[in-house]
N, C-alpha and C positions, 0 to 999 in steps of 0.2 A: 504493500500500500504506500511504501515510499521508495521516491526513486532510488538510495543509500542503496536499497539491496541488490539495484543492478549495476551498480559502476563497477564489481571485481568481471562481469561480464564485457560491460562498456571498455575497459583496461585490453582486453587479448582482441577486438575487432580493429580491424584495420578501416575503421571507418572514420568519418567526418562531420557524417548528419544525424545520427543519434539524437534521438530526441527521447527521453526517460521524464516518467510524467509522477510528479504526486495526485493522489486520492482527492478531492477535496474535504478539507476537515479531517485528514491525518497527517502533514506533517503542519498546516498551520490550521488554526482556526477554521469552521468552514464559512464560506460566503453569505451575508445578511439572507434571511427568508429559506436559507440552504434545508430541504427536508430531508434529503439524506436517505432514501431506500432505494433499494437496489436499483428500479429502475429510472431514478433521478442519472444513479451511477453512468446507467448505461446510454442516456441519452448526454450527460453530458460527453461520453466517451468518444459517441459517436462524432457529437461538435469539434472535437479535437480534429478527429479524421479526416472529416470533411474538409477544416481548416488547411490540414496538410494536404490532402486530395489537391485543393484546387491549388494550392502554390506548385507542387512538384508530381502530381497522378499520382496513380494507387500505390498505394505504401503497403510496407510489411508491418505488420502488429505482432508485439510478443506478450506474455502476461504469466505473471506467476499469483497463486492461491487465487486472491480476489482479482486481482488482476488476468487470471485464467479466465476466472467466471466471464467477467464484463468483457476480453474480449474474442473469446467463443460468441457471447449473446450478440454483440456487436457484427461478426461475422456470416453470425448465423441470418441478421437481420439487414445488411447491408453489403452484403460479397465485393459489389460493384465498386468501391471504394478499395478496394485490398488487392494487392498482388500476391501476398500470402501471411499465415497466419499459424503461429507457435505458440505455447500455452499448455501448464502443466501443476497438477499437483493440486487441482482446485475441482471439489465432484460435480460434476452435473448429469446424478444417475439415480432416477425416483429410488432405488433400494440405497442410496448409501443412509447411511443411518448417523442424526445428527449427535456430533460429540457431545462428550456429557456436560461442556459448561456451556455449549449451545441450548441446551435445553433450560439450562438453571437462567439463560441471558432473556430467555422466550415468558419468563414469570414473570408478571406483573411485581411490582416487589420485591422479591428474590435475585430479578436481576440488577435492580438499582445495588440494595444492599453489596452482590457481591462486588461489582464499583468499587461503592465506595470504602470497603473494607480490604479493596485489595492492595497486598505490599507488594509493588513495583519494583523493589530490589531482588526481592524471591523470585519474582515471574517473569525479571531480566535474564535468570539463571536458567529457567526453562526454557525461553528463546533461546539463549547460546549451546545448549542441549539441543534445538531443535535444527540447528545448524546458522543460525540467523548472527551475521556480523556482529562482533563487539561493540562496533561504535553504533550500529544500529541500536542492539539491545537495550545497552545504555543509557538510549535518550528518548527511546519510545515513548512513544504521544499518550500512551496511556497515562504518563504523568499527570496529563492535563483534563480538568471534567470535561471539556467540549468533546475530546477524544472520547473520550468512555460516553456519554452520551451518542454522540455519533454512531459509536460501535454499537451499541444495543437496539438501535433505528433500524441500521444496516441490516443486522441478522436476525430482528423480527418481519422484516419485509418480505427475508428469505427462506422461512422455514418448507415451504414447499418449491425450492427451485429448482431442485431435480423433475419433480411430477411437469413442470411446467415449462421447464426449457429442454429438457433433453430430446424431445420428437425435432427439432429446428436445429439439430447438429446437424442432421442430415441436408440443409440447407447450404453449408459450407462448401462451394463450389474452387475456391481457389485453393490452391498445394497446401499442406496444414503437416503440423508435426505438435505431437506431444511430445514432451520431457520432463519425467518424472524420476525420483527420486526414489530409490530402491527399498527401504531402509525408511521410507516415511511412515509413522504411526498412528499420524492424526486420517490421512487418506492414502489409504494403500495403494498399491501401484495395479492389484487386479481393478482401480477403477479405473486408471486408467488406459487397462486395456477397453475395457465397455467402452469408454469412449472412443478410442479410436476407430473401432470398430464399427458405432455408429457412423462417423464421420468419412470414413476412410483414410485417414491420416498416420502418417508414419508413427512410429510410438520410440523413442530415446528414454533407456533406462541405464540413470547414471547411479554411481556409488555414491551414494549422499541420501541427506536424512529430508526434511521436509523444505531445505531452502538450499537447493540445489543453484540456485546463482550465485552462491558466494563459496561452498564447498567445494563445486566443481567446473569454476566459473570458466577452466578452456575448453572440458569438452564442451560444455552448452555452446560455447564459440563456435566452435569446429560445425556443430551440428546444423546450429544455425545459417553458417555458411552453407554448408551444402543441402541447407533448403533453399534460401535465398537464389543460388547459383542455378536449382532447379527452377524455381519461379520463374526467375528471367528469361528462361527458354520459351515460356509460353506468349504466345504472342496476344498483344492485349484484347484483339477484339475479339479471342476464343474467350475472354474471360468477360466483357460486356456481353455480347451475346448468348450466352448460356444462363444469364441471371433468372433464377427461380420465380415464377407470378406468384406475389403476392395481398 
């Protein structure tokens, strides 16, 4: 949800135009009026795209956990905009079954409480466990009640987004790759094969835990390249003209 976790990725591309995006309302404040569920996320994600569309045509989108989610949804709902599209480690599978502080965030109540009751230096140590950068961990916006607010809008919007989003992978008409993390325990990697499967997208399974852009920040490089390198072969009006009626 901030861009920190992808600069050990950003570091090994031999690229230029990288563009790594914050969440709004994780790493600053969120925007006046900002309502923050899932599909605010995903509309404004799409503004992003759009944005870069028209300065430079379709662009590649990558995304990890939340970042998976929104831009699968975004793909799924806009192909036409994308020359291809990478994303991993985030479920969109009506059986994955929500983790247990998902549930306790879904309480009216119970999930304020745990908020506000939670030690942020403890659950700094759980991120660095979960493979998530030190300087990340560190300074995670949970610190801040807008964050924790934010967060609890977020994934009661989304308690049913597997039931809901998963039939529109199959909408993803441009080159696609997952890249998941072997070794992750919050979302296994058998979801990620469902997904690919629905989608028809390559599936990358690195030796890392559940933040595989800072663990195993060159193969993700590598991978990505040689999806990229595959994308550019296709020629763009195979990918305008195949766009799904919706």
């Amino acid at each position: 949800m901030t861009s920190a976790v992808w600069q050990p990725v950003i570091d090994c591309l031999d690229r230029d135009d990288v563009i790594a995006l914050d969440l709004p309302g994780f790493r600053e404040p969120p925007p006046a009026g900002w309502a923050g569920t899932k599909d605010d996320y995903v509309a404004w994600l799409i503004e992003q795209i759009e944005a870069e569309y028209a300065r430079t045509g379709p662009v590649h989108i990558v995304g990890h956990d939340w970042g998976c989610l929104l831009a699968l949804r975004a793909a799924s709902l806009r192909p036409e905009l994308l020359r291809s599209v990478a994303a991993g480690n985030g479920p969109i599978d009506p059986r994955w079954p929500l983790h247990g502080v998902w549930r306790v965030w879904n309480e009216e109540g119970a999930g304020e409480r745990w908020m506000d009751e939670l030690d942020v230096e403890a659950f700094s140590e759980v991120l660095l466990m979960s493979g998530m950068p030190e300087a990340v961990a560190r300074t995670h916006s949970w610190r801040y009640a807008w964050n924790r607010e934010i967060t609890l809008t977020l994934y009661r919007s989304a308690t049913r987004i597997g039931q809901e989003w998963a039939d529109d992978l199959a909408n993803i008409i441009v080159p696609s790759m997952l890249i998941w993390g072997e070794r992750d325990l919050v979302v296994s990697v058998e979801f990620g094969r469902r997904m690919a499967a629905r989608m028809g997208a390559e599936l990358v399974t690195l030796d890392a835990n559940h933040f595989w852009p800072a663990e195993q920040p060159a193969a993700a490089a590598v991978a990505l390249q040689r999806l990229w390198a595959r994308a550019e072969l296709m020629p763009e009006t195979i990918l305008t003209q195949s766009i799904p009626e919706f």
